[in-house]
C-alpha positions as a printed NumPy array, in Angstrom:
array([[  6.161, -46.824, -23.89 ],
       [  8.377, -43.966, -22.863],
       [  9.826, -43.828, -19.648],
       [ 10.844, -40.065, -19.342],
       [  7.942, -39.923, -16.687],
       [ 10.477, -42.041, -14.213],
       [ 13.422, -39.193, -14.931],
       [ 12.817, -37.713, -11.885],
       [ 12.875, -40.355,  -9.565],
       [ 16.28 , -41.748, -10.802],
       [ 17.588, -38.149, -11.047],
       [ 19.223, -38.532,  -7.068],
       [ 20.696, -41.194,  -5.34 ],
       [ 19.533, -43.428,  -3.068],
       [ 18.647, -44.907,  -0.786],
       [ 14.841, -44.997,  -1.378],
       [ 11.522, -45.716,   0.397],
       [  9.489, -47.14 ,  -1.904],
       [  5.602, -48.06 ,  -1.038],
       [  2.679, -49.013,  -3.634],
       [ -0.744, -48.717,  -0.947],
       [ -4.479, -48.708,  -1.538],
       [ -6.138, -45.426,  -0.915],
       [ -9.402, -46.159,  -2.465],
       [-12.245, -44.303,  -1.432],
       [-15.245, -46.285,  -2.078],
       [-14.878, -47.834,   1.224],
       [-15.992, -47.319,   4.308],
       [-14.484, -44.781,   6.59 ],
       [-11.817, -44.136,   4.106],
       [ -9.583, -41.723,   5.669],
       [ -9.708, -44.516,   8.888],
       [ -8.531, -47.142,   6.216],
       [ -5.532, -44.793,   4.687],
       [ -4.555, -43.78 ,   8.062],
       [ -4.01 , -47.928,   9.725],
       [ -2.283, -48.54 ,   6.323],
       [  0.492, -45.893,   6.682],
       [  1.199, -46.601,   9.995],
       [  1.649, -50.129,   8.746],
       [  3.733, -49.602,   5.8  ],
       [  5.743, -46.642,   8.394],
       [  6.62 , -49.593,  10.75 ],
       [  7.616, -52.145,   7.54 ],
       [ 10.379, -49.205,   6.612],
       [ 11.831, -48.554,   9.752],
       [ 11.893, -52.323,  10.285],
       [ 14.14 , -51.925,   7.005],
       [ 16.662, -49.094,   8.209],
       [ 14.585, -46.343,   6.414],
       [ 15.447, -43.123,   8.569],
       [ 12.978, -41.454,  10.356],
       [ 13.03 , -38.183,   7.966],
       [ 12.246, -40.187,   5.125],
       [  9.587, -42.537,   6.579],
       [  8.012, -38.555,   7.705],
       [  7.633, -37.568,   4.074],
       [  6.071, -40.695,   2.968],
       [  3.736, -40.56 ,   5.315],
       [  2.627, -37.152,   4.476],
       [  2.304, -38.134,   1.369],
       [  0.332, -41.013,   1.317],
       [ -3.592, -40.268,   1.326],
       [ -3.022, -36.529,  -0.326],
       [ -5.139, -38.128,  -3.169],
       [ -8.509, -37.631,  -1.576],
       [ -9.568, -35.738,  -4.244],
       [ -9.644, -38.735,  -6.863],
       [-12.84 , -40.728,  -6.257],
       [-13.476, -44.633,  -6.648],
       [-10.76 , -47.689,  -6.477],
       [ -7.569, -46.372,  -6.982],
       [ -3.764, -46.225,  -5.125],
       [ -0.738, -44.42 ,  -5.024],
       [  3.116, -44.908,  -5.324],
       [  5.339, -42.774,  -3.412],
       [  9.106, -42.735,  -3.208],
       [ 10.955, -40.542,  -0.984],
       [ 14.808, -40.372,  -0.481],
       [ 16.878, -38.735,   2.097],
       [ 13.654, -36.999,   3.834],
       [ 12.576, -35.057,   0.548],
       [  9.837, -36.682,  -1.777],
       [ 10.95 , -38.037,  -5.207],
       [  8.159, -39.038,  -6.917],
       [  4.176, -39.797,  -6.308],
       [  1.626, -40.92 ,  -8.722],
       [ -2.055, -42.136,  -8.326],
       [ -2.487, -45.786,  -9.651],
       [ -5.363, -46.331, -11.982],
       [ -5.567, -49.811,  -9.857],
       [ -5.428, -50.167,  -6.475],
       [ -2.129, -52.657,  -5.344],
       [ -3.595, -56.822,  -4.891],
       [ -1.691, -55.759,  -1.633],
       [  0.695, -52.522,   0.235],
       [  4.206, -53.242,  -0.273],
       [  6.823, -51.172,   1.212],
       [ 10.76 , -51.194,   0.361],
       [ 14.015, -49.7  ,   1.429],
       [ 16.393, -49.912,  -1.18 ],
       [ 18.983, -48.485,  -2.849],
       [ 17.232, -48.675,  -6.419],
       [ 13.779, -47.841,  -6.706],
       [ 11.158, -50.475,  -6.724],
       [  9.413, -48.767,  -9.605],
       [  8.374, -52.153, -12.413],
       [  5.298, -51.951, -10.351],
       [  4.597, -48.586, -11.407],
       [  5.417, -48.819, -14.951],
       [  3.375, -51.889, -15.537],
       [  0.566, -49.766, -14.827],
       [  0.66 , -46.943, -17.118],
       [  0.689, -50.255, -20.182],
       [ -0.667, -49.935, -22.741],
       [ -0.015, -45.788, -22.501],
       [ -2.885, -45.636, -25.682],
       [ -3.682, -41.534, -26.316],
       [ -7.363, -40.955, -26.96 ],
       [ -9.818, -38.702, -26.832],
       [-13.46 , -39.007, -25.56 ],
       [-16.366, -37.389, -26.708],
       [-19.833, -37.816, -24.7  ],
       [-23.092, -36.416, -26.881],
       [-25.884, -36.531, -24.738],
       [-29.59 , -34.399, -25.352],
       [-30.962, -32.447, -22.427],
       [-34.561, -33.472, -21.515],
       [-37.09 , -30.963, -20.402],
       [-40.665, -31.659, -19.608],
       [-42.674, -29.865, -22.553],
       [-40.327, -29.256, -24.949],
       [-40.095, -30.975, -28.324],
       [-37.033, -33.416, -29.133],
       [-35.739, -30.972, -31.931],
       [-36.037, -28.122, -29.479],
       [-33.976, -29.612, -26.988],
       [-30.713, -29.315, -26.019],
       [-27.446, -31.293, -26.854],
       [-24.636, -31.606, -24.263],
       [-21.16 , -32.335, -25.346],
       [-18.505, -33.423, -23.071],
       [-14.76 , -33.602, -24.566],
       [-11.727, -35.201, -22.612],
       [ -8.307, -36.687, -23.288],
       [ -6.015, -38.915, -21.746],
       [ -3.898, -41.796, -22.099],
       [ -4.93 , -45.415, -21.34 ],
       [ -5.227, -46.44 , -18.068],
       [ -3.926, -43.516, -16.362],
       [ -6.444, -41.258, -17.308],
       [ -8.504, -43.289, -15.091],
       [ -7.25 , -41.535, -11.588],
       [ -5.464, -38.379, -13.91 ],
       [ -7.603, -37.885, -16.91 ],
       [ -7.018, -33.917, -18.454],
       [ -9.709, -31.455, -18.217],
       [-13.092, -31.959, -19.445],
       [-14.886, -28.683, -21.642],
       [-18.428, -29.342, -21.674],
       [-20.655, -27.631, -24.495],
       [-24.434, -26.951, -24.485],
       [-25.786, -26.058, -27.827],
       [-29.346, -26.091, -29.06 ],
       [-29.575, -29.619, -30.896],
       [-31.653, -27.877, -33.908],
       [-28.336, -25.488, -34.274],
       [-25.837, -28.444, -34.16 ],
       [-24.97 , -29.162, -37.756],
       [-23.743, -25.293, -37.509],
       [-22.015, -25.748, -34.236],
       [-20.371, -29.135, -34.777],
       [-17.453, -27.646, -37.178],
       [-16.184, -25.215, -33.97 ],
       [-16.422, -28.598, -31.91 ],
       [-14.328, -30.884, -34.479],
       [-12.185, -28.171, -34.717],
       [-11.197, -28.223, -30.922],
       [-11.729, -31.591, -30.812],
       [ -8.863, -32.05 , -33.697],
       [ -6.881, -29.728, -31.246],
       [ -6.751, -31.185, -28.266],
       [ -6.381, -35.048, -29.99 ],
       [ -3.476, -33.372, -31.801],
       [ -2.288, -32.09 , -28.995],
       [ -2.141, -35.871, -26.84 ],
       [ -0.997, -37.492, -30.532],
       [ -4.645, -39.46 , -29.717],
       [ -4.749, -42.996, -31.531],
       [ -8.272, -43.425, -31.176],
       [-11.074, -40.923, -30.926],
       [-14.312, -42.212, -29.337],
       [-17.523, -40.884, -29.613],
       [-20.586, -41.807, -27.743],
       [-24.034, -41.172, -27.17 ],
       [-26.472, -39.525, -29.809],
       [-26.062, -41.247, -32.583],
       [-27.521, -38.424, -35.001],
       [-25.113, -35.864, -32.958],
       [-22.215, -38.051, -33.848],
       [-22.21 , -38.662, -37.139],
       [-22.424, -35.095, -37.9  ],
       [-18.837, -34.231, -35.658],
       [-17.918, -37.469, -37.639],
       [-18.221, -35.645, -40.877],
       [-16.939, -32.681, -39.758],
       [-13.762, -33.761, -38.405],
       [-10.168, -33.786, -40.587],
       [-10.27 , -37.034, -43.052],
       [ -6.613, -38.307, -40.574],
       [ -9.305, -38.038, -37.364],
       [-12.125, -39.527, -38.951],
       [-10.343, -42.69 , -39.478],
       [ -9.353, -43.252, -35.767],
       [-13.191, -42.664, -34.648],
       [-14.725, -45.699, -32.74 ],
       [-18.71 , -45.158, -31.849],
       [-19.853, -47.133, -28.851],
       [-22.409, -47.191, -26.536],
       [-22.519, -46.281, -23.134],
       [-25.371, -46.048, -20.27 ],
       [-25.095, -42.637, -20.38 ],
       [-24.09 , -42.153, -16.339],
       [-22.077, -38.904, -15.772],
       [-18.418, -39.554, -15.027],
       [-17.365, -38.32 , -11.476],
       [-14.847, -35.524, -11.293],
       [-11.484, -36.792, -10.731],
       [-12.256, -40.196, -13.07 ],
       [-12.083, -40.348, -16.813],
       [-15.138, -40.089, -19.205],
       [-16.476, -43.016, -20.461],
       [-14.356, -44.856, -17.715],
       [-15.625, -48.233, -17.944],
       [-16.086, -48.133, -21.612],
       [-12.859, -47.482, -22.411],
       [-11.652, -50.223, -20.102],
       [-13.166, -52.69 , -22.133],
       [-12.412, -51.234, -25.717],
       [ -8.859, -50.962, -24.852],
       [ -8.47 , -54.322, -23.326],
       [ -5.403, -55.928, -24.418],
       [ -4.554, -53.683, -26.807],
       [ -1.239, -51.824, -27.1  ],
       [ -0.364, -48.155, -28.499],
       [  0.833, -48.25 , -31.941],
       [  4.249, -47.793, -30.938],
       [  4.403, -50.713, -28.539],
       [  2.458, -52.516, -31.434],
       [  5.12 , -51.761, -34.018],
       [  7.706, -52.711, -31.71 ],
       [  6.469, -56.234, -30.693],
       [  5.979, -57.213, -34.479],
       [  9.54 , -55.929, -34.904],
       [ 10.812, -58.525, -32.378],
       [  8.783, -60.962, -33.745],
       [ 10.087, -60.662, -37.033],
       [ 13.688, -60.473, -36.08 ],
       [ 13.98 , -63.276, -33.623],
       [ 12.33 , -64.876, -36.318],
       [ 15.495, -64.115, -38.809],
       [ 17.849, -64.235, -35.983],
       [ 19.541, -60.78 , -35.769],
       [ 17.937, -57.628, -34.116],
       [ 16.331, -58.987, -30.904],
       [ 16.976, -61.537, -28.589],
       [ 15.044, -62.72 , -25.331],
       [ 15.689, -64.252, -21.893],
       [ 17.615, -62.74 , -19.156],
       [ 21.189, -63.488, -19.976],
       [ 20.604, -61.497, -23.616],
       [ 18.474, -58.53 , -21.671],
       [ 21.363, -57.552, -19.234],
       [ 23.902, -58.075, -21.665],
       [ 22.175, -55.392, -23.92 ],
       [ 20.848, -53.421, -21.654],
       [ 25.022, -52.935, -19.946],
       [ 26.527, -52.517, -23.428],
       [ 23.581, -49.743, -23.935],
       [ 22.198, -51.476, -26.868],
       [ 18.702, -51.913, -25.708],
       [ 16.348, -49.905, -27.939],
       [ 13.194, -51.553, -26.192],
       [ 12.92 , -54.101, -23.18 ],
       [  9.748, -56.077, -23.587],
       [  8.415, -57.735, -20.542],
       [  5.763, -59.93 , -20.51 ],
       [  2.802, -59.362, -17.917],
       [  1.708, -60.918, -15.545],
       [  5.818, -60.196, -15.151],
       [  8.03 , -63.34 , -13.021],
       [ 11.002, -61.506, -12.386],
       [ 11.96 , -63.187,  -8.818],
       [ 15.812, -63.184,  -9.634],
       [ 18.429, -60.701,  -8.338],
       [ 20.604, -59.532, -10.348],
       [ 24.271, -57.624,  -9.169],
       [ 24.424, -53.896,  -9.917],
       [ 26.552, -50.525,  -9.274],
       [ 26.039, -47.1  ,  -9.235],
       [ 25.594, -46.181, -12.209],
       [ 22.168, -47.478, -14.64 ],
       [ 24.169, -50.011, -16.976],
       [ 26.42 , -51.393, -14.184],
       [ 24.347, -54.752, -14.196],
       [ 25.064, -58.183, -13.954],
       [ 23.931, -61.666, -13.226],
       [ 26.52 , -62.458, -10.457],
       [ 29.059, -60.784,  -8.471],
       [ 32.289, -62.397, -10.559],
       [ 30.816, -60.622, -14.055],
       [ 30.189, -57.299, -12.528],
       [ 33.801, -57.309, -11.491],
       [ 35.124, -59.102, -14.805],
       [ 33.475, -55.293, -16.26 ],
       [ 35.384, -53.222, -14.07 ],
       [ 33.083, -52.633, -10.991],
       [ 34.08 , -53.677,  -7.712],
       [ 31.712, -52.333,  -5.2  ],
       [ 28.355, -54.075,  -6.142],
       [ 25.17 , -55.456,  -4.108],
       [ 22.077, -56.793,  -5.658],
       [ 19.118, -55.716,  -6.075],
       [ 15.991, -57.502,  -7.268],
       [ 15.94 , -58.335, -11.202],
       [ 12.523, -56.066, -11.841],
       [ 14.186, -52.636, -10.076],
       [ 17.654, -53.252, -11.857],
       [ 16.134, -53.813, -15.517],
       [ 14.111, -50.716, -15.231],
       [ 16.691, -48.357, -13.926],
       [ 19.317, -49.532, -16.976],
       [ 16.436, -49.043, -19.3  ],
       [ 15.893, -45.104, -18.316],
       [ 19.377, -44.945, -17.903],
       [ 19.795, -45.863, -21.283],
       [ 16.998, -44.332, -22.602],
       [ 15.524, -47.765, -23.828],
       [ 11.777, -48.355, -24.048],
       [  9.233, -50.361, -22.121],
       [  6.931, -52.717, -24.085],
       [  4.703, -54.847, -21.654],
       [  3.269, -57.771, -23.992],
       [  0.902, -60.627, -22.364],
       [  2.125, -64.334, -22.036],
       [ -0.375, -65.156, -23.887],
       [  0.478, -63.108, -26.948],
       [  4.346, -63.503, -26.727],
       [  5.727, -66.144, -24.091],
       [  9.597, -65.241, -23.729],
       [ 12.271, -66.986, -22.416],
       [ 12.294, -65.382, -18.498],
       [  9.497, -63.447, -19.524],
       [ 11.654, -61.421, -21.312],
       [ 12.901, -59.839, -24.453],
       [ 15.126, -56.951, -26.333],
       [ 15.174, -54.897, -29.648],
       [ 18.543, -53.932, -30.403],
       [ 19.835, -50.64 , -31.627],
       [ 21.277, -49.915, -35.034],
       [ 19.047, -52.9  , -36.553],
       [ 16.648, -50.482, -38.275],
       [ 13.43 , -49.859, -36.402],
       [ 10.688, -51.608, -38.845],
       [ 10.561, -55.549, -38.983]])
């Protein structure tokens, strides 16, 4: 997984107020609910030396999502009274957390954008009216794309179709056609199709030979998704379960296959920060659930990193703190333009839950 979408947050200095906070709204009284937890997470901050400007823009911030629907939350980061970033979280937090630190507490956030699969989604549903015949009716089409699990609270625009379903086999080529378009477009792995099964396997046919391989039917209870959520929602959740993208995929087979040979990769912490300082890191893997509960020594800039105070100096930098291991990690791996490959224990146990692919190893296995 890239990590270009965290460029902006590590583009100024800190320090930052970090929070991760449930703003759900299938609850009751919602806006009530955001409202006690910002106060909350306020006091936490100031309790930490955050400075009244900053605390001010988080604040604002926090509950602006009202427009997504469902179970959901948001991460907001704010530094020296100006926002730096804020994203909806396809899952709400298992609880708020609120930080004041000098680098950003963002693993949280990255975890959840794994497994970052591009797909599109393709709903084909007919359009019942009382005293018309089956071939007479209607067929509605509803196209979306996204990537896996964000899409869930930021899923790109639907375009929704209604066709007569006797004139389909003539109208399915425009739909393929924009349908090969906007999966193009997103680079989607996997196009799904649901719904009429007669509707689909004529877009089937009609799509490009390189689409029509990545097409997955399944079947869905037909419920419209809300606006704001992503099609097929709970579908996709389970056909994407413990997958990764193919890139991810590639990359985890890669380490598998040098560790195996003993050159190209390494794992554990000790091999991590000395590749990610030396800016050798192509991709950091970390296993999920993650148990990063270490601190680690850093400086200013991304690959100042260290596992104690004494080898941060022995490289030259003298004015130091630490910082927890999971912030520290990610910031050297945007810094250095590494990767981020989350992998599950129970597919790859590491050493510290954690791994490296080295540069200039070649990138197959």
């Amino acid at each position: 997984m890239e990590l270009t979408f965290l460029s902006p947050l590590y583009a100024r200095q800190g320090p930052f107020a970090c929070v991760y906070v449930d703003t759900s709204r299938d609850v009751e009284d919602p806006d009530r609910a955001i409202e006690l937890r910002r106060r909350h997470l306020k006091e936490e901050l100031e309790e930490q030396g955050a400075d009244p400007a900053t605390t001010g823009t988080l604040t604002r911030t926090v509950g602006t999502d009202q427009d997504v629907p469902g179970p959901h939350g948001q991460a907001v980061f704010a530094a020296h009274g100006r926002l730096a970033l804020a994203e909806e979280l396809p899952r709400p937090p298992a609880r708020d957390r609120a930080r004041f630190t000098m680098v950003p507490d963002a693993m949280p956030l990255a975890l959840q954008h794994a497994p970052d699969i591009p797909y599109a989604a393709v709903v084909m549903r007919r359009v019942p009216e009382a005293g018309r015949e089956t071939a007479q009716q209607d067929l509605e089409v509803e196209l979306q794309t996204g990537r896996w699990p964000v899409a869930r609270v930021a899923a790109g625009g639907r375009t929704l179709r209604r066709v007569p379903a006797g004139d389909w086999r003539q109208e399915a080529g425009p739909v393929a056609g924009e349908l090969a378009e906007l999966a193009g477009r997103g680079e989607a792995e996997t196009i799904v199709l649901s719904g009429d099964l007669w509707a689909r396997g004529v877009l089937t046919r009609e799509l490009p030979g390189r689409l029509r391989e990545r097409v997955v039917g399944i079947e869905s209870d037909g419920r419209a998704a809300e606006p704001g959520r992503a099609l097929l929602e709970e579908e996709l959740d389970y056909l994407f379960r413990g997958r990764a993208n193919t890139r991810d995929q590639e990359r985890i087979e890669a380490f598998r296959a040098r560790t195996a040979r003993g050159g190209g990769a390494a794992e554990g912490l000790v091999a991590v920060v000395e590749a990610l300082r030396a800016g050798r890191a192509d991709a950091l893997l970390v296993n999920d659930p993650a148990d990063l509960s270490v601190r680690l020594w850093v400086g200013t800039a991304p690959k100042q990193i260290g596992l104690s105070e004494a080898e941060l100096n022995a490289y030259g930098v003298h004015s130091g703190w630490e910082e927890p291991a999971d912030a520290a990690l990610l910031r050297a791996a945007v810094g250095t333009r590494a990767e981020l490959v989350v992998v599950p224990r129970e597919e790859l146990p590491m050493t510290d839950g954690l791994g490296v692919l080295l540069r200039g190893s070649g990138t197959g296995a």
